[in-house]
C-alpha positions as CSV (number, residue, x, y, z in Angstrom):
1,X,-3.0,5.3,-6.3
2,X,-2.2,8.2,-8.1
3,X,1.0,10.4,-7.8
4,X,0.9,13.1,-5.2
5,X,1.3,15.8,-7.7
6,X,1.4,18.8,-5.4
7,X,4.4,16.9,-3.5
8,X,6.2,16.6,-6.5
9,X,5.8,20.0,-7.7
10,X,6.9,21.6,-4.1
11,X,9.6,19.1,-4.9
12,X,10.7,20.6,-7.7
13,X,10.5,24.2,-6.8
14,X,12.4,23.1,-3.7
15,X,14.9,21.9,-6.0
16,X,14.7,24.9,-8.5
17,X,15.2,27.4,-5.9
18,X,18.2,25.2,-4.2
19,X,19.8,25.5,-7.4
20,X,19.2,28.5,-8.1
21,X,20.9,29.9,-5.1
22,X,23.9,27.4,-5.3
23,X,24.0,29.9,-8.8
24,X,23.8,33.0,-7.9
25,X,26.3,32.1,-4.4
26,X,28.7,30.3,-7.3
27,X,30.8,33.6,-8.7
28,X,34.5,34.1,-9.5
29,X,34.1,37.7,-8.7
30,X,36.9,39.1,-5.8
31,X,34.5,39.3,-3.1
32,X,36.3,39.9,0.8
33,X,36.8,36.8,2.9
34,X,33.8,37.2,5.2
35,X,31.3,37.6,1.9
36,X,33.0,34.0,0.9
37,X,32.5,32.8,3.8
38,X,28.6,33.7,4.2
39,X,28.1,32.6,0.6
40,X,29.7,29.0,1.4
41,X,27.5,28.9,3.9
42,X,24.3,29.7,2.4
43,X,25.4,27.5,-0.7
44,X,25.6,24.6,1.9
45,X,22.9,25.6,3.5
46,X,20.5,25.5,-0.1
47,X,22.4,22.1,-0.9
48,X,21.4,20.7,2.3
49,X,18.1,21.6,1.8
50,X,18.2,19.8,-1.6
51,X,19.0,16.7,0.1
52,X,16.1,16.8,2.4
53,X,14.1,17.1,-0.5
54,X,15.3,14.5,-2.3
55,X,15.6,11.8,0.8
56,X,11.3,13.1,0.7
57,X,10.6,12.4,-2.7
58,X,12.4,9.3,-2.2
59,X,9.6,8.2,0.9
60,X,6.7,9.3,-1.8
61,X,8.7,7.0,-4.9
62,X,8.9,4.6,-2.6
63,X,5.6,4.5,-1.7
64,X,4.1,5.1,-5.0
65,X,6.1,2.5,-7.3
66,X,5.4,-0.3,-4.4
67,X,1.7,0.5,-4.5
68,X,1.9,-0.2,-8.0
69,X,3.6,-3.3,-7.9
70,X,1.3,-4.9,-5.8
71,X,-0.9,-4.5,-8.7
72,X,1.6,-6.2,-11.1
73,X,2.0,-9.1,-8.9
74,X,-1.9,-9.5,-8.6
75,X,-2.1,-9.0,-11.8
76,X,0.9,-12.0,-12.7
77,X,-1.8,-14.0,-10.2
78,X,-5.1,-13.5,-12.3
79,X,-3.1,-14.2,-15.7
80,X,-0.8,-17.0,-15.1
81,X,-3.9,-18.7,-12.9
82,X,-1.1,-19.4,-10.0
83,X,0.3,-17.9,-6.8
84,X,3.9,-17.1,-5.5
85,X,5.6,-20.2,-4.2
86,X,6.4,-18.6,-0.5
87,X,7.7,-15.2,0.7
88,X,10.9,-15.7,-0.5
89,X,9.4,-15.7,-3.6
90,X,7.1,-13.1,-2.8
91,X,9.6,-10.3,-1.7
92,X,12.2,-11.4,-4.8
93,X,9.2,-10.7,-6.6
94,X,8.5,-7.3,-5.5
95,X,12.4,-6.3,-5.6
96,X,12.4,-7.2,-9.2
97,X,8.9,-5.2,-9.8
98,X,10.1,-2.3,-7.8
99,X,13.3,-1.6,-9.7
100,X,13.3,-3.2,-12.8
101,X,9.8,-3.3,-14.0
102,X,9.5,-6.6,-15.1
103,X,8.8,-10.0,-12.9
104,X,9.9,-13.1,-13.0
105,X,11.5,-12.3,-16.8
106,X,8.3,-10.7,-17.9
107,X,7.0,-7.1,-18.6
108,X,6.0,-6.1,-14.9
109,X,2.0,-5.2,-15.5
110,X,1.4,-1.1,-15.4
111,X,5.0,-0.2,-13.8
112,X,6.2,1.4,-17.4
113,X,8.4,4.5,-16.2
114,X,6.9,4.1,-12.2
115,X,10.1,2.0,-11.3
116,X,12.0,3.8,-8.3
117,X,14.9,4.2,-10.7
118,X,12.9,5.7,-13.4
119,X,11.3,8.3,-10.9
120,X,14.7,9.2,-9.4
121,X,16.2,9.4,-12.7
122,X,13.5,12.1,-13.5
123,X,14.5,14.2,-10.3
124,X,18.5,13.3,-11.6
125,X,17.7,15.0,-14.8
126,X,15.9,17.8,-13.4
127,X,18.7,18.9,-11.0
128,X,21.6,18.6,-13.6
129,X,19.8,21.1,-15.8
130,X,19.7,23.3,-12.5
131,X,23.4,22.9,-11.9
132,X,23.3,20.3,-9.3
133,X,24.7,16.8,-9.9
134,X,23.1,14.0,-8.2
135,X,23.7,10.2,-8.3
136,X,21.9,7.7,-6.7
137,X,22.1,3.7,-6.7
138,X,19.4,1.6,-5.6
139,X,21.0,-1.3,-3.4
140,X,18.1,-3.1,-2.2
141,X,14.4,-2.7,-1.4
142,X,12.6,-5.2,0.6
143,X,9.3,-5.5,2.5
144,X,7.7,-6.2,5.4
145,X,4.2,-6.8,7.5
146,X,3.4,-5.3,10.7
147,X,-0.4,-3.6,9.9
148,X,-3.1,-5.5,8.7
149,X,-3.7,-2.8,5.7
150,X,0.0,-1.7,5.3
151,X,3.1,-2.7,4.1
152,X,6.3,-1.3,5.2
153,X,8.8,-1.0,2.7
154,X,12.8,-0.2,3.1
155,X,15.0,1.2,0.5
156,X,18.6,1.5,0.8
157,X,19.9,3.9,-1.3
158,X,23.3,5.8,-2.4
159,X,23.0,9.5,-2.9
160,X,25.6,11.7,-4.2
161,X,25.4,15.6,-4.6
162,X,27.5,17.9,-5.8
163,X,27.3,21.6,-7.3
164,X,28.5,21.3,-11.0
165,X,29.2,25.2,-11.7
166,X,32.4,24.4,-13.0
167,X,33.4,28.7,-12.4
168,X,33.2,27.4,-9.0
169,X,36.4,26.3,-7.3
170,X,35.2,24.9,-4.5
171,X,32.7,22.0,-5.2
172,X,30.1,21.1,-2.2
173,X,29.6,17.2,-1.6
174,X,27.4,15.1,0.0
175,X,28.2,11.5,-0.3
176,X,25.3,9.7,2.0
177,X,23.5,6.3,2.3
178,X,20.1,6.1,3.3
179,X,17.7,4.0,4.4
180,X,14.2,5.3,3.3
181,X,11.0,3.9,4.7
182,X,7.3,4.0,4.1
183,X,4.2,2.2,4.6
184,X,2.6,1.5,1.9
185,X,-1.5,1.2,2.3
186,X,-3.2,-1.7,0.3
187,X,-6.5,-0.1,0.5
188,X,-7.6,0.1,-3.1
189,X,-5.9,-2.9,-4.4
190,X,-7.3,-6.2,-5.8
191,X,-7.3,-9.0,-3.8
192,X,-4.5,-11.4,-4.2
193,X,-6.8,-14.1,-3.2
194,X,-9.4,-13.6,-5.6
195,X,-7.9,-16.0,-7.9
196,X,-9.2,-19.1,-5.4
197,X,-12.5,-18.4,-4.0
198,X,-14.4,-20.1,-6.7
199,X,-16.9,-16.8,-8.4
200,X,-13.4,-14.2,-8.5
201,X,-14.3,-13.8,-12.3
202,X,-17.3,-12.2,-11.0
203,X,-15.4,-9.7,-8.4
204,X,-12.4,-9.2,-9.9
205,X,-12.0,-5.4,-10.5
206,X,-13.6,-4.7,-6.9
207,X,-11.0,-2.9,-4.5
208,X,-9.9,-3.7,-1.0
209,X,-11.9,-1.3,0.6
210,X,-12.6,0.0,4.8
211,X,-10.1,-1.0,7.5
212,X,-12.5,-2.2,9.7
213,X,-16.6,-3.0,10.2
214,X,-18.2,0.0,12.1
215,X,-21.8,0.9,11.7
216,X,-21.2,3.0,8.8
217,X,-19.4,0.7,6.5
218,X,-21.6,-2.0,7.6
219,X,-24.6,0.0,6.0
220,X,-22.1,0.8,2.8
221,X,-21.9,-3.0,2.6
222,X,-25.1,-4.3,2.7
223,X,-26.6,-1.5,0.1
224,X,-24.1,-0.7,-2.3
225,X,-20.6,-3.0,-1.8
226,X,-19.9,-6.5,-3.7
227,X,-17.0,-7.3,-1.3
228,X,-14.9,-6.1,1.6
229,X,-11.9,-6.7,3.7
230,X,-11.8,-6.4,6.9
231,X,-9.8,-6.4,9.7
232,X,-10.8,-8.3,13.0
233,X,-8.8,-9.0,16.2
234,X,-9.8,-12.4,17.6
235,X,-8.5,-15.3,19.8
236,X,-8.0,-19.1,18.5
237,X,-11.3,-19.8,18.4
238,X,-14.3,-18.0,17.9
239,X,-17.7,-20.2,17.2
240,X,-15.9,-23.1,17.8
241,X,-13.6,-22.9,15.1
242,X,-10.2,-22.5,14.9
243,X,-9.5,-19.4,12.5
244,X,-6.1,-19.1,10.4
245,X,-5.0,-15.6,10.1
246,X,-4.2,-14.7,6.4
247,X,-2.2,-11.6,5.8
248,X,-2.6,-9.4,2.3
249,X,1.3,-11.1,1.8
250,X,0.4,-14.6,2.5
251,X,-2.4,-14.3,0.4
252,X,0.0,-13.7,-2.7
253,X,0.6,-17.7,-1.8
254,X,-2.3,-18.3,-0.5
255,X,-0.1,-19.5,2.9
256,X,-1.1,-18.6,6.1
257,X,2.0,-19.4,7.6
258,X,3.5,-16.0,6.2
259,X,2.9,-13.0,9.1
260,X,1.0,-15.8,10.5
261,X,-0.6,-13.0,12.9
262,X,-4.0,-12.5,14.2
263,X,-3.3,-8.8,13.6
264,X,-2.7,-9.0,10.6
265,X,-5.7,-10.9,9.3
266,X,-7.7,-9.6,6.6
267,X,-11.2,-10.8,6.4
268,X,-13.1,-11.4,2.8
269,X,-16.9,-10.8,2.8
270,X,-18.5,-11.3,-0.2
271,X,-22.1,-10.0,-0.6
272,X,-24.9,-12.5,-0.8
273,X,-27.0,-10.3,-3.2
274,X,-24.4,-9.8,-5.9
275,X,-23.7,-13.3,-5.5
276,X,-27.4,-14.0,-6.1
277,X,-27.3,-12.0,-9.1
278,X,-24.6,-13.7,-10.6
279,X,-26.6,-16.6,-10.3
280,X,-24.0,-17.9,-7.6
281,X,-26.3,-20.1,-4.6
282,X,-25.8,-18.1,-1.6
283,X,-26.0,-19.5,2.4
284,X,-29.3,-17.9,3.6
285,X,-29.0,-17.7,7.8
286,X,-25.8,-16.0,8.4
287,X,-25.0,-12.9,10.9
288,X,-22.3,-10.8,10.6
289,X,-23.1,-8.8,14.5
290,X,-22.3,-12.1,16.9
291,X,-18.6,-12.8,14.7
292,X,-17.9,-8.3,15.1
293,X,-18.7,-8.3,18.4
294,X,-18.3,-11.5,19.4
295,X,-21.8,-11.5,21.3
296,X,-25.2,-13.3,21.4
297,X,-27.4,-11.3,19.0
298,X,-30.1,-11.4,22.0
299,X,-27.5,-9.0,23.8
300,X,-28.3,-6.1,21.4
301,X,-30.6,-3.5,22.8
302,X,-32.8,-0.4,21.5
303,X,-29.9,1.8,21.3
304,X,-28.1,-0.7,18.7
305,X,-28.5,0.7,14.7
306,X,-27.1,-2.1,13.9
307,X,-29.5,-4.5,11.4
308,X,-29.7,-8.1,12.4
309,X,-30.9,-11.2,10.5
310,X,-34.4,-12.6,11.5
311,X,-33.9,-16.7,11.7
312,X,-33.4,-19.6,14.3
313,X,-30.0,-20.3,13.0
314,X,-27.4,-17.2,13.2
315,X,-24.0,-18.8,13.2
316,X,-21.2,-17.0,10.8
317,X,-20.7,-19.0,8.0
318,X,-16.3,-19.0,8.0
319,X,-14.0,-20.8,5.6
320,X,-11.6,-21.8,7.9
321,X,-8.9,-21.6,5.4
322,X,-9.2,-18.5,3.6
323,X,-11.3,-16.7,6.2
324,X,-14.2,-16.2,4.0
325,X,-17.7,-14.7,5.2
326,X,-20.9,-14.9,3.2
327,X,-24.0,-12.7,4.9
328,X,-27.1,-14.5,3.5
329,X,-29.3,-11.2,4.4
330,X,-31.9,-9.8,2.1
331,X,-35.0,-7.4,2.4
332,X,-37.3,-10.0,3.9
333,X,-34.7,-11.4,6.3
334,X,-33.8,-7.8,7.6
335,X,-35.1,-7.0,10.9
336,X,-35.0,-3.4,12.9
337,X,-34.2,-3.3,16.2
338,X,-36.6,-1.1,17.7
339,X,-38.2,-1.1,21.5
């Protein structure tokens, strides 16, 4: 994820002309009482407007740093060749990450100056040399699951702001704690889990990708994707097999008990042909249309795009544990359905 510059720069110009008119309202010159009063006003006003600001960039920090320490932590997976011990350990994890940049007494991987403190120290400095003293302190910042591809994080946060025109008798304040949330999308990240499914050396760098199997992202996988998560509603069994959800944070412990949630069960498909070519033995009579739709491939009909795989046997192919799908299609197996 890269940071939204635009937002940032509206930021700042919010913030420049905030300042700027907390200046030019901040004058020792004999002015009649209604004047003062109309420039308190619209210095509150600009100061208030500051704060807005701020409490926004804060929602885009947020989202931003977290983003990028789910990479650290996947990262601390792939290079210490071992998982988090349980959610506890998980969201410790991720506080340390977030605010420190380093995890578990190490350098936190790519979260150099993209900490939340570091990226509300730069708005911090920006605002002093614009007149306007801020302050902030991080108290906590924690996370939760309730989307399959998001993650909701909460900071709580002191801010303090005040005009620093020291001309200025009368000093504004705002002394405020907030709690700022955002959800924080995962699409685009490595999968946690790659570390245990036996060929991750071979996937590694691939990102999370689609939300969800349509027609269209079905096509993308079988021509040009080497591996996919996807999202699927589904009861307790399905094929006759009892499914364990496994949601993007229990798979940073590889623990389906954590957000033990259908909803929130990510799906890993793996594609057969990069498999192949990685010299990786493949399953050769899987379907993916009777596990997306949970119906008989005999029910599909001439208005159907969908591609299905020729074959007696068309049973999904599903790792019980870590929900786990190989597609054994290729050219020759492909069949169109046409009337």
């Amino acid at each position: 994820m890269v940071l939204n510059k635009k937002a940032i720069l509206f930021t700042f110009i919010s913030i420049t002309i905030a300042s700027l008119l907390t200046m030019m309202y901040s004058t020792n010159q004999l002015t009649p009482l209604d004047d003062n009063i109309n420039i308190e006003k619209a210095k509150i006003s600009s100061m208030n407007q500051y704060l807005n600001n701020l409490i926004a960039y804060s929602e885009i920090i947020l989202k931003v740093s977290g983003y990028n320490t789910f990479q650290g932590m996947t990262n601390h997976i792939y290079s210490h060749d071992e998982f988090f011990d349980d959610l506890s350990d998980i969201e410790n994890s991720f506080l340390e990450c977030v605010t420190n940049g380093t995890l578990k007494g190490e350098d936190c991987h790519g979260m150099e100056k993209l900490t939340v403190n570091h990226l509300l120290e730069i708005i911090k400095n920006v605002s002093e040399e614009l007149n306007l003293y801020t302050e902030f302190n991080v108290n906590d910042v924690w996370i939760e699951q309730n989307k399959a591809f998001y993650v909701r994080a909460h900071m709580d946060v002191d801010l303090s702001i005040r005009d620093n025109n020291q001309t200025n008798k009368t000093k504004v304040l705002w002394n405020i704690s907030k709690i700022i949330t955002t959800d924080i999308p995962i699409k685009g990240l490595k999968d946690p889990l790659f570390k245990d499914i036996g060929y991750y050396s071979f996937f590694k760098e691939t990102a999370i990708l689609p939300e969800e199997f349509n027609i269209t992202t079905f096509e993308f996988f079988v021509n040009e994707s080497e591996y996919i998560n996807s999202h699927f509603s589904f009861g307790e069994e399905l094929f006759g097999v009892e499914l364990k959800p496994l949601s993007f944070l229990g798979r940073f412990a590889n623990d389906d008990s954590i957000y033990n949630d259908e909803e929130l069960t990510i799906i890993t498909t793996v594609s057969p042909e990069k498999l192949a070519d990685a010299g990786i033995p493949t399953p050769t009579n899987v379907s993916y249309i009777g596990f997306m739709f949970e119906r008989d491939l005999n029910d599909l009909d001439c208005t159907s795009y969908l591609k299905k795989v020729e074959g007696d046997n068309n049973d999904v192919i599903i790792d019980v544990f870590h929900l786990e799908i190989d597609f054994g299609f290729n050219t020759s197996q492909l069949a169109d359905i046409s009337c």
